[in-house]
C-alpha positions, 0 to 999 in steps of 0.5 A: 908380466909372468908370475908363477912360483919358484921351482922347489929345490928338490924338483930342480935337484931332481932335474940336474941328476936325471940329467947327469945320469941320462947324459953319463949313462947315454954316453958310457952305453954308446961311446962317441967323439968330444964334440958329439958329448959336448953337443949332448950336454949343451943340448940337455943342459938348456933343456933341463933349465927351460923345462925347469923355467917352463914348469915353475912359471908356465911360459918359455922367453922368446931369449931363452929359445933364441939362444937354444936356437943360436947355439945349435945353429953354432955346433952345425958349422962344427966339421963332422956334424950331420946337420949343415946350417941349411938343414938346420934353417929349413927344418925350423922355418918348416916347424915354425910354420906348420907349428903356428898354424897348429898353435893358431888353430887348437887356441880358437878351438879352445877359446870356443869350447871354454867360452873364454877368449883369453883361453890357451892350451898351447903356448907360443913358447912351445912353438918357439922351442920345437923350432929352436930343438930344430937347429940341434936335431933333424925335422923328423927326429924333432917331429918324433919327439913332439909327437911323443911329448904330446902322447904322454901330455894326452895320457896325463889328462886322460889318466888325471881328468881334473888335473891341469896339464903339465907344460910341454917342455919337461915332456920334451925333455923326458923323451929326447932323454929317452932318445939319448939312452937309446943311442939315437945319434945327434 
């Protein structure tokens, strides 16, 4: 059993405007089709609630990354979307592999610089969640968005040394919110 404390109603009100302003912002500057604003909002909806999840208790559900998963599978059946269910498939089984040996391999190396076995620095959450984010958007896009995640988690420990690290989901979230603003297409 997971414990942790309840997200404050504050940082949850805070997640669902930056949400919303993200989302309404990112489609007034760049306006497109029904389906592709219904996917954004989908997408950014089970984002906000998983990086919510993630920072109040510190562990993404296996359920919650399959239903992020099952549902992006859905919209690519959808005509008109540039991510075919094959694609969609692929890129996550590529992610899931090359992410488990990561995760595999930086836990050991954790485990032996704390000295401690039970030590973890990544989560299989995270794994599961770059893999369901790859039923949505392409492997490359996922991959970027990782890859900046992980820059700004390193900038946090560097900047606040003796401060815990924040989990890798709102760290998604933020970039692939940045992603939107730019007008990057889903």
């Amino acid at each position: 059993e997971k414990g942790g404390q309840p997200l404050p109603a504050r940082a949850a009100a805070a997640l669902l405007w930056g949400g919303g302003l993200t989302l309404s912002t990112g489609q007034w500057l760049h306006p497109t089709d029904w389906p592709v604003i219904l996917k954004t909002l989908l997408l950014v909806s089970f984002m906000l609630q998983l990086s919510a999840l993630d920072l109040a208790n510190n562990w993404l559900p296996l359920e919650f990354c399959l239903s992020l998963s099952a549902a992006g599978l859905l919209f690519t059946l959808l005509p008109g979307n540039t991510l075919t269910p094959t694609r969609a498939i692929q890129g996550a089984a590529i992610m899931l592999v090359l992410m488990s040996l990561t995760w595999w391999g930086l836990n050991r190396l954790w485990q032996w610089r704390c000295h401690n076995p039970e030590a973890e620095c990544l989560g299989f959450g995270d794994v599961l969640l770059l893999c369901a984010l790859c039923c949505w958007l392409p492997l490359p896009c996922v991959s970027l968005l990782a890859t900046g995640a992980w820059c700004l988690l390193l900038l946090h420990s560097v900047l606040q040394p003796g401060r815990p690290a924040l989990p890798v989901a709102p760290y998604l979230l933020f970039c692939l919110c940045c992603t939107l603003l730019s007008g990057a297409p889903l």
